[in-house]
C-alpha positions as CSV (number, residue, x, y, z in Angstrom):
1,X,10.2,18.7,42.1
2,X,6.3,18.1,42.2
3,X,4.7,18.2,45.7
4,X,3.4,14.2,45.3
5,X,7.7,13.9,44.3
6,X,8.5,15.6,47.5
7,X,6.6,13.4,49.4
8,X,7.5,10.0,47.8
9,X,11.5,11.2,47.9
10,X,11.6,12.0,51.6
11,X,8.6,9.2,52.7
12,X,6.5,11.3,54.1
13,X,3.2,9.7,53.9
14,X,0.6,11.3,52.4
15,X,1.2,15.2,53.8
16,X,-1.1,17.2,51.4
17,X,-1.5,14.2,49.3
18,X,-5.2,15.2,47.5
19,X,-5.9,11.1,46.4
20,X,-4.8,8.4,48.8
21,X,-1.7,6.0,47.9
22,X,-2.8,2.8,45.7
23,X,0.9,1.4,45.4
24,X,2.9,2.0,48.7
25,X,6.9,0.4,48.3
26,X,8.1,-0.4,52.2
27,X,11.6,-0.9,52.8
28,X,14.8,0.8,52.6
29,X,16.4,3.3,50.1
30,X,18.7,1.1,48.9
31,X,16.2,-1.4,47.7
32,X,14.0,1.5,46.3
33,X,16.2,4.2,45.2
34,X,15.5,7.9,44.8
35,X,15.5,7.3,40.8
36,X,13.4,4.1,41.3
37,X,10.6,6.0,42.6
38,X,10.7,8.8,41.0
39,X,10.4,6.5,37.7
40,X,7.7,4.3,39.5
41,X,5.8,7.8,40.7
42,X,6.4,9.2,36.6
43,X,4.7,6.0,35.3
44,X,1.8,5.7,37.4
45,X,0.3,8.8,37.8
46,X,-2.8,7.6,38.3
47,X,-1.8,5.6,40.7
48,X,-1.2,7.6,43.7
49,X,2.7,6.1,45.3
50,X,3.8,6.4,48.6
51,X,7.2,5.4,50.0
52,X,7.8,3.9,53.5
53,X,10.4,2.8,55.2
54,X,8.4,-0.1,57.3
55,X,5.8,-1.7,57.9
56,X,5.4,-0.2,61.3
57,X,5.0,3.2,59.8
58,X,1.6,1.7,58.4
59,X,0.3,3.1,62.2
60,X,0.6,6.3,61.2
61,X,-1.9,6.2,58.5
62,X,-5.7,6.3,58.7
63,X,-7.7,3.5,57.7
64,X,-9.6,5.7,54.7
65,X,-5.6,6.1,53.8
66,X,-4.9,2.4,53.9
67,X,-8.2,1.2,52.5
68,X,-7.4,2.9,49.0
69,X,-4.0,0.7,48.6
70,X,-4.1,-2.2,45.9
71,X,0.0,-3.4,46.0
72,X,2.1,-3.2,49.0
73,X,5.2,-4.1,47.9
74,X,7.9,-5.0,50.5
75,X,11.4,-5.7,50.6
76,X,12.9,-8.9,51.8
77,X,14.5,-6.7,55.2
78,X,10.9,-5.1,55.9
79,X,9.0,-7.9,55.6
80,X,11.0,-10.0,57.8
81,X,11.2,-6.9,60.5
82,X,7.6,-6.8,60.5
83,X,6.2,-10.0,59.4
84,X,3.1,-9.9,61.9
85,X,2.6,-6.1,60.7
86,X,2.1,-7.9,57.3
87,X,0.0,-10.6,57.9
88,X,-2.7,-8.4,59.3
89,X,-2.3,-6.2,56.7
90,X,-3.0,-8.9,54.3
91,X,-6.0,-9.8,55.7
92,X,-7.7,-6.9,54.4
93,X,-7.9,-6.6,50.2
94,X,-4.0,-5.2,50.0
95,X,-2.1,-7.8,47.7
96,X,1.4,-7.9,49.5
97,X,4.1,-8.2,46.8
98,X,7.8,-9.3,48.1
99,X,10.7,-7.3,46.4
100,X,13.6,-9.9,46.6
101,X,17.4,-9.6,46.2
102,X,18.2,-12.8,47.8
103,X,17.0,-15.6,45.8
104,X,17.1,-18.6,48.1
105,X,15.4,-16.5,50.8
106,X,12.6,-15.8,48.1
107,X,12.5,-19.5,46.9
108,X,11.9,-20.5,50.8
109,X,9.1,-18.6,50.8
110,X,7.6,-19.1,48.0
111,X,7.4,-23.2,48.8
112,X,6.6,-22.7,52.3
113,X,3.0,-24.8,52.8
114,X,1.2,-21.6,54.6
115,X,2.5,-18.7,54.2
116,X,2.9,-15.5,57.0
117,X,2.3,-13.5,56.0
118,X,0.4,-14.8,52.3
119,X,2.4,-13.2,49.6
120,X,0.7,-12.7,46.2
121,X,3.6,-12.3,44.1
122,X,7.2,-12.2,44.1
123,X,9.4,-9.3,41.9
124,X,13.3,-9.5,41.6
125,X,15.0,-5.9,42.6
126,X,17.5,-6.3,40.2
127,X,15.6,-6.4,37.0
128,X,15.7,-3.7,34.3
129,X,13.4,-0.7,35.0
130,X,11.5,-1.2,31.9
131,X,10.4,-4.3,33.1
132,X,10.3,-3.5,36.8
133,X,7.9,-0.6,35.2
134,X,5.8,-3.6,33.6
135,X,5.6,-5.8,36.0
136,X,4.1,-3.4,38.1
137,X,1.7,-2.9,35.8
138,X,0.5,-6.2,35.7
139,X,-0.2,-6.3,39.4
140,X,-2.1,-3.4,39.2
141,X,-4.2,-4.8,36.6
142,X,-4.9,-8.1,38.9
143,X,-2.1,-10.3,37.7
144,X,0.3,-12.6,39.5
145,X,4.0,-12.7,38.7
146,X,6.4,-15.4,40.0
147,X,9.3,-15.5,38.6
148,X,10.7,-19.1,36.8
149,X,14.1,-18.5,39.1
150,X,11.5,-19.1,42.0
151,X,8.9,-22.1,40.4
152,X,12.3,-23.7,39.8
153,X,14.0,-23.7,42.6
154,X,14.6,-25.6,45.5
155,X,15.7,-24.3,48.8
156,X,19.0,-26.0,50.3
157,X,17.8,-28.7,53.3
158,X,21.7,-29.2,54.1
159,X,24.2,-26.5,53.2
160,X,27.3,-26.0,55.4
161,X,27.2,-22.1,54.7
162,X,24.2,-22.3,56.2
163,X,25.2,-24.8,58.9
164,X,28.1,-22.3,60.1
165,X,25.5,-18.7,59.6
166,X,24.0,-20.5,62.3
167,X,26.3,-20.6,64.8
168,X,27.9,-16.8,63.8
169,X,26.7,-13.8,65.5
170,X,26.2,-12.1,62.3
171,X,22.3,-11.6,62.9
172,X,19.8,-10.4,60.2
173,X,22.4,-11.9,57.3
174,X,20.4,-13.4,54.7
175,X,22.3,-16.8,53.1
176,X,23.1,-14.5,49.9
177,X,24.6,-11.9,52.2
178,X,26.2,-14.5,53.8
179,X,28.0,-15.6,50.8
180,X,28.6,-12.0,49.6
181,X,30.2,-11.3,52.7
182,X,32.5,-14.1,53.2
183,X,34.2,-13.2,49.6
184,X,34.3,-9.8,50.5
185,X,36.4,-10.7,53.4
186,X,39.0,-13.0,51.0
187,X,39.6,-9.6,49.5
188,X,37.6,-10.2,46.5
189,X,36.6,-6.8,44.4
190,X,32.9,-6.8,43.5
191,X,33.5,-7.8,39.5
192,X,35.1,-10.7,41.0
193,X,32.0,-11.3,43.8
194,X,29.4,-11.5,40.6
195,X,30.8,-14.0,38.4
196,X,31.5,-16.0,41.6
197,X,28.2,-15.6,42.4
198,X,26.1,-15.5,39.1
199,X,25.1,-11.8,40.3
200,X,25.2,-8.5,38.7
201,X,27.7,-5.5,39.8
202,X,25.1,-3.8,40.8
203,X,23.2,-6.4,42.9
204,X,26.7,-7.1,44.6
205,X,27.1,-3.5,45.3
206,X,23.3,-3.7,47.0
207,X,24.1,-6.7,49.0
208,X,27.4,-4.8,50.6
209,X,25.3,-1.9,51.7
210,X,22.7,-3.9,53.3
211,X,25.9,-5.6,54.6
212,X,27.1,-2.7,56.2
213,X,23.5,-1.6,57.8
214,X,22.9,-4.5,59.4
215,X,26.4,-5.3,61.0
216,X,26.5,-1.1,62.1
217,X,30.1,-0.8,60.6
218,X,31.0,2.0,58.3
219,X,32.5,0.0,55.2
220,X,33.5,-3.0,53.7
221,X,36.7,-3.3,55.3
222,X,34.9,-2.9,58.9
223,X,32.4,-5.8,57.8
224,X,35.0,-8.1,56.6
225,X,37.2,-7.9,59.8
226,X,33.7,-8.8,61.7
227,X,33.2,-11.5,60.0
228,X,36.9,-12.9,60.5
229,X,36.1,-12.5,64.1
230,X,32.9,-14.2,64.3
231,X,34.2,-17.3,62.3
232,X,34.5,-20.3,64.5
């Protein structure tokens, strides 16, 4: 593995890096996996990519480092985590992208009136990585992307899923997770949770991971019997 490899796979940020990072991707490795950036890193070459696993970890770098980045793309966990972090990155000429698995979370803000932090553009996670690859490459040639799922849709003002999330214990759950979670703990398998859902296998099998971090449990089983317990 290439040294610039080494550094993108383990997020190191820029250790013996010769050109600073244009394209940084901030969140955690299940939204950008191992293969995803080493794809991403293979197709822009000369586009120097760094990987970081918040916001936060922005600190760390000088401001010649962060002056060089063009896209800051953000997943839907880091963003929230660190939403100040990213509106004072945004006021400088960084176009913050968010990477989204959670598509009313997205779609709220997209239509919020003023945005905080302003997002640029929105790109799904669970898209093919040829066009993952080329939607990349239209931000970095100055485009915009929102996708139709987003322009079309309308966030829920009264949803009793939502109603109950409220009252639950079950904090940093986004409304998709939410859903995901409650068939889970039916005892529904995945294939099952997808046509349910409209979601791919794969984009189930995300949302249980991101599950399991952000409850602390181990595995499904553990997530399911805390959400029986929090359930009024």
């Amino acid at each position: 593995m290439s040294e610039h490899l080494q550094e993108v796979a383990h997020s190191v940020p820029l250790r013996g890096c010769r050109r600073p990072p244009e394209l940084a991707l901030v969140g955690s490795r299940s939204s950008f996996t191992d293969n995803l950036l080493r794809a991403t890193s293979h197709e822009f070459r000369d586009h120097p990519l760094i990987h970081l696993p918040s916001l936060d970890a922005l600190s760390t770098m000088s401001s010649e480092q962060t002056a060089s980045m063009r896209l800051l793309l953000v997943d839907e966990f880091a963003l929230a985590a660190s939403s100040e972090a990213a509106h004072s990155i945004a006021s400088g000429p960084v176009r913050i992208v968010l990477a989204y698995l959670d598509v009313e979370a997205a779609a709220r803000r997209y239509h919020e009136a003023h945005q905080r932090p302003p997002i640029h553009s929105f790109v799904p996670l669970d898209v093919r990585l040829d066009v993952w690859l080329s939607l990349l490459k239209l931000l970095l040639h100055g485009g915009k992307y929102v996708p139709e799922e987003l322009l079309n849709h309308r966030p829920h003002r009264h949803n009793p899923a939502i109603d109950r999330m409220s009252e639950l214990p079950l904090l940093g759950l986004t409304r998709r997770q939410y859903d995901v979670l409650e068939l889970v703990a039916e005892g529904h398998p995945n294939k099952v949770i997808a046509l349910r859902l409209g979601l791919s296998d794969h984009t189930v099998k995300l949302h249980i991971h991101n599950i399991i971090s952000r409850l602390g449990v181990t595995n499904r089983t553990e997530a399911a019997a805390r959400f029986r317990d929090c359930r009024p």
